[in-house]
VEXSELUM-432150 format. One record per atom (N, C-alpha, C, O, CB): residue in three letters; y negated, z negated, x negated. Coordinates in steps of 0.05 Angstrom, whole numbers, plus 5000, padded with zeros to 4 digits. Atoms other than C-alpha are relative to their C-alpha. Glycine has a CB too. Layout:
BEGIN
ALAYZX ...
end
This chain:
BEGIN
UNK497549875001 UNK776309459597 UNK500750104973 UNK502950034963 UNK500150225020 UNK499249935020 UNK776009819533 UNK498849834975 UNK498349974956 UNK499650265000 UNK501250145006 UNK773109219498 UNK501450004965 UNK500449954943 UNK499949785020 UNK497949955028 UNK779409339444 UNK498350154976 UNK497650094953 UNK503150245009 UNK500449745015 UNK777009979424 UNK497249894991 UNK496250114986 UNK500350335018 UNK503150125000 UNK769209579411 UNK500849714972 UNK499449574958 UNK498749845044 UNK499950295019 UNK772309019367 UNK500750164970 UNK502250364967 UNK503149715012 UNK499849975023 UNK771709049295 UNK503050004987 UNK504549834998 UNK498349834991 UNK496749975011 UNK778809189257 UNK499949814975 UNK498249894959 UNK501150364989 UNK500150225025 UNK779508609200 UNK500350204979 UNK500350424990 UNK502649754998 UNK500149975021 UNK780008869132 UNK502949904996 UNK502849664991 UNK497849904987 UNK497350035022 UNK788308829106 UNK499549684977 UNK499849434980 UNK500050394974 UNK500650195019 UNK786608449049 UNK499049755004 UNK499949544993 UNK498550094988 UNK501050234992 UNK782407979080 UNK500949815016 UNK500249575019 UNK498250035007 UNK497850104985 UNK787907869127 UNK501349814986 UNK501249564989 UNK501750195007 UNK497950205027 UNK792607639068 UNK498549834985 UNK499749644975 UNK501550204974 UNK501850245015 UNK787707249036 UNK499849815017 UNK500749595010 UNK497150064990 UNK500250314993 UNK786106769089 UNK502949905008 UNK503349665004 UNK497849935026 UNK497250075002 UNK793806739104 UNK501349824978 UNK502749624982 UNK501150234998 UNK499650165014 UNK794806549037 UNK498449794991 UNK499449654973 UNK500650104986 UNK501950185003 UNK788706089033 UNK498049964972 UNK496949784960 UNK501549785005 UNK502349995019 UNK784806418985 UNK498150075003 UNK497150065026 UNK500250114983 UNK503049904993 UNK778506668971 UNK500050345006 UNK500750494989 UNK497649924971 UNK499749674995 UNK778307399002 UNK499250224977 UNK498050084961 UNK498050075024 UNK500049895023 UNK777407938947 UNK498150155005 UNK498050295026 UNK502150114991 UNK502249975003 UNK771208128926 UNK499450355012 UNK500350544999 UNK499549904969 UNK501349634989 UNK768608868960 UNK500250174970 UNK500050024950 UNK495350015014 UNK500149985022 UNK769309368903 UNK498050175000 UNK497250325017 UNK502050034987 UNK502849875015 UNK763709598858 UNK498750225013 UNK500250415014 UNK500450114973 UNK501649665000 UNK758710188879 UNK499550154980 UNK498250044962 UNK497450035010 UNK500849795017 UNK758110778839 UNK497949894984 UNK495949814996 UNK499250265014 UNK502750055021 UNK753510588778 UNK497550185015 UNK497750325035 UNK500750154963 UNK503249904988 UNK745910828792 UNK500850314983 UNK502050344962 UNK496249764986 UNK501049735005 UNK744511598787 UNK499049944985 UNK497849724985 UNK498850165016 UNK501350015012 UNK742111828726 UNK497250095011 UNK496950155034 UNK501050114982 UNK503449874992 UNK734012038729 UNK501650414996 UNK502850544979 UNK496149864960 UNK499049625003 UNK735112868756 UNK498950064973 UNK497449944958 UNK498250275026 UNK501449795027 UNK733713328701 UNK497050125009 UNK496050165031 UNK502350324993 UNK503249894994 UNK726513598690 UNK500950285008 UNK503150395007 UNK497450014970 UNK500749674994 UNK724714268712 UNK499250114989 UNK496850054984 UNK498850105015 UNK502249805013 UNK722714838674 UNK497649965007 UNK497049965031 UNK500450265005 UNK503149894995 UNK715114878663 UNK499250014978 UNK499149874958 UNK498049845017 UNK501149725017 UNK712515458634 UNK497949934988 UNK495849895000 UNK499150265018 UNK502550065018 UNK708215298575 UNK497150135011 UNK497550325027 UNK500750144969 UNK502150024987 UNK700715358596 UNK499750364979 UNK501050414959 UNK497649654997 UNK500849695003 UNK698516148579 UNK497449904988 UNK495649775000 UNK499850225029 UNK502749905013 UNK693216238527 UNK498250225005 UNK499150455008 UNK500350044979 UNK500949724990 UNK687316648542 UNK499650184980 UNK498450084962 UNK497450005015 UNK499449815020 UNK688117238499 UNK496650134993 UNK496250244971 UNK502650265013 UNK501649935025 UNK681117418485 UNK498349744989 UNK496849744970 UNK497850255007 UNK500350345018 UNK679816578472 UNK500650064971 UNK499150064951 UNK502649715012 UNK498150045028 UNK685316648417 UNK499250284982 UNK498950254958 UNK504149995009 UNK500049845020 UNK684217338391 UNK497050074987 UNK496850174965 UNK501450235010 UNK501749975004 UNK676717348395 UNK498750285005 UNK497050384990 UNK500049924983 UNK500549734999 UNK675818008422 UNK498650025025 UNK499249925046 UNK502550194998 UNK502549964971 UNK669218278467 UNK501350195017 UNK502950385015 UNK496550144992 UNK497549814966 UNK671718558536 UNK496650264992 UNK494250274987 UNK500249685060 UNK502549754993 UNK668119208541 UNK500750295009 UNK502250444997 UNK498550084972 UNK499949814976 UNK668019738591 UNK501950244981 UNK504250314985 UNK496350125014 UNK499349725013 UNK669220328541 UNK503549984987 UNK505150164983 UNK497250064970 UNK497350015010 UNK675920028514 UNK501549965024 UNK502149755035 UNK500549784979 UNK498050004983 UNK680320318563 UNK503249874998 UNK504749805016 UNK500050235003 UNK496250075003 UNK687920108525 UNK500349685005 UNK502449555008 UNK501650084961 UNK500550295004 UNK685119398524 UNK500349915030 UNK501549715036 UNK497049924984 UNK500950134977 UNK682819408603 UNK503450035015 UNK504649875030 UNK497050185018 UNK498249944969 UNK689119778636 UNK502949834989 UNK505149874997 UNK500850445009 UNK497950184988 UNK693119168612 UNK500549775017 UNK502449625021 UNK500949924985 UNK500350154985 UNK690018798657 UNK499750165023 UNK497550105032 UNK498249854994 UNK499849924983 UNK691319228715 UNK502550135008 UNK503450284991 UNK498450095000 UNK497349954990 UNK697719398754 UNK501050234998 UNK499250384989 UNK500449945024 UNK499749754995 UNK701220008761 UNK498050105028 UNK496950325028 UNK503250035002 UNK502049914972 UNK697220078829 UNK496649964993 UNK495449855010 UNK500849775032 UNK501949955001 UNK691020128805 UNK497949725006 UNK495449725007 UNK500050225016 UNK501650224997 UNK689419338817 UNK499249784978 UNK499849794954 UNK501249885018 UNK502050295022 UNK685918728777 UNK502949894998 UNK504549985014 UNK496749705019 UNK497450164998 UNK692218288760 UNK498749754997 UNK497349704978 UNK502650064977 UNK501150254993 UNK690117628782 UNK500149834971 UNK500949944951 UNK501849865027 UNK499650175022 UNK689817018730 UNK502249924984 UNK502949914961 UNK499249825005 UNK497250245003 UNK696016638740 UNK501650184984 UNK503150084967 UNK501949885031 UNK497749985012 UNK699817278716 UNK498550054969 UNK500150104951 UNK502050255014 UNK500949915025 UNK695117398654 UNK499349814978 UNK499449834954 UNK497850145005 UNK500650245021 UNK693116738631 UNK497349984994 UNK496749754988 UNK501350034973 UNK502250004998 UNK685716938628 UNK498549765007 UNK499049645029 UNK499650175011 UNK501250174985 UNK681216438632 UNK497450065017 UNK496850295018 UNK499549814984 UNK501549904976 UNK675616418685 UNK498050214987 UNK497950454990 UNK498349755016 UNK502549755013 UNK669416698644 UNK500850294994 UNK499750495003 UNK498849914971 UNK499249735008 UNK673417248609 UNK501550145027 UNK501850395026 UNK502249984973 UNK498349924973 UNK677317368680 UNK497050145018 UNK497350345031 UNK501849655018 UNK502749904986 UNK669817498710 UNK498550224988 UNK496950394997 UNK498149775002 UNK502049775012 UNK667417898657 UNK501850274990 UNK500750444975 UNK498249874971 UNK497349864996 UNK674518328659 UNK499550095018 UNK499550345016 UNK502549875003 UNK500149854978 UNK673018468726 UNK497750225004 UNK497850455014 UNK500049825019 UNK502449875002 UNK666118668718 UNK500150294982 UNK498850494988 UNK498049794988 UNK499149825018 UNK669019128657 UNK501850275012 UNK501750515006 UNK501649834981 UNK497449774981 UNK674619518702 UNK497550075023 UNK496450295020 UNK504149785021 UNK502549934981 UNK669019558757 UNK499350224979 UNK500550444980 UNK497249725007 UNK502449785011 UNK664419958709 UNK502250214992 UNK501950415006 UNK497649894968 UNK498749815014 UNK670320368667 UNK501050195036 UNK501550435037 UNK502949814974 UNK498949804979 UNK672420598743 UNK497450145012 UNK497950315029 UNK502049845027 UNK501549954987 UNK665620758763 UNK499850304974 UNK499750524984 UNK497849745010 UNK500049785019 UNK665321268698 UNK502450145001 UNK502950284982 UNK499649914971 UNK497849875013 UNK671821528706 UNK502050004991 UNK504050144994 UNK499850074990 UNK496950045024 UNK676221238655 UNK501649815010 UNK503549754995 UNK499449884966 UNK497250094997 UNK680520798697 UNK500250145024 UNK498550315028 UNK500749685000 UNK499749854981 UNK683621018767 UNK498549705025 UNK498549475016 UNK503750145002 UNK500250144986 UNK681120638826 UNK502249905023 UNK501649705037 UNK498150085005 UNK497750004972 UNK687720658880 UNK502450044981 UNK502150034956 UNK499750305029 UNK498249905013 UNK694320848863 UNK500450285009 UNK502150414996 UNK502249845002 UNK500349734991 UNK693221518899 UNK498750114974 UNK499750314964 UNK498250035029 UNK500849735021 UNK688721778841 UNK502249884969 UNK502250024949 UNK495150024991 UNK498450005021 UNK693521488790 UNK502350234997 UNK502950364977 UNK501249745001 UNK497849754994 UNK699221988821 UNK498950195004 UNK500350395006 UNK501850005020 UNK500949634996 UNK694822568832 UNK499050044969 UNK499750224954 UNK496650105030 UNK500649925036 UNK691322448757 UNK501449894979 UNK501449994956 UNK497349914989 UNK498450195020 UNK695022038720 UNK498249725001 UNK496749625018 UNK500250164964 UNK501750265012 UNK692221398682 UNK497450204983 UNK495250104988 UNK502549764970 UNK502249955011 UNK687221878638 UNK496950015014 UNK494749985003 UNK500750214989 UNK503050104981 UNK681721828696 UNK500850395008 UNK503050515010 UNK495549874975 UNK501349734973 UNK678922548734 UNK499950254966 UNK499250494968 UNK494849885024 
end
């Protein structure tokens, strides 16, 4: 019954072309090819800062440790420091000891009751 509404509709053009007994007219062009997307930012690779500067991690240099630790009283992981593994292990070991003496805070509770100078 609705077999109309199922049949393909000719193409105009292609109508008048075989009418006039030519060759039907060619489909037109697709859009040229996409360029290649653009790259993405990526963030030059982080040098490890005591690699490059040559400087020994050591417990007693507190201005050196608490830039590797957050306002909360935590380790700041790699990714945001750039550290590489060894100096990242012996960083940790360094804030370990300077909190076990005192001179850094362990929580962010004794940072707001003492400050950053320790007890």
């Amino acid at each position: 019954m609705e077999e109309r509404n199922e049949m393909e509709i000719p193409n105009p053009e292609a109508v008048e072309a075989a009418v006039e007994g030519a060759a039907p007219a060619a489909p037109p062009q697709a859009a040229p090819a996409k360029a290649a997307p653009a790259r993405r930012y990526v963030q030059p690779p982080r040098l490890c800062y005591f690699c490059v500067e040559r400087v020994t991690i050591d417990y007693k240099n507190v201005d050196l440790l608490r830039r590797f630790v957050n306002e909360r009283a935590r380790i700041k992981p790699r990714r945001q420091t750039g550290t590489c593994a060894k100096h990242q292990r012996r960083l940790s070991v360094a804030i370990k000891r300077a909190r076990h003496l005192g001179l850094l805070p362990f929580t962010a509770e004794h940072v707001r009751k003492y400050g950053w100078g320790g007890v």
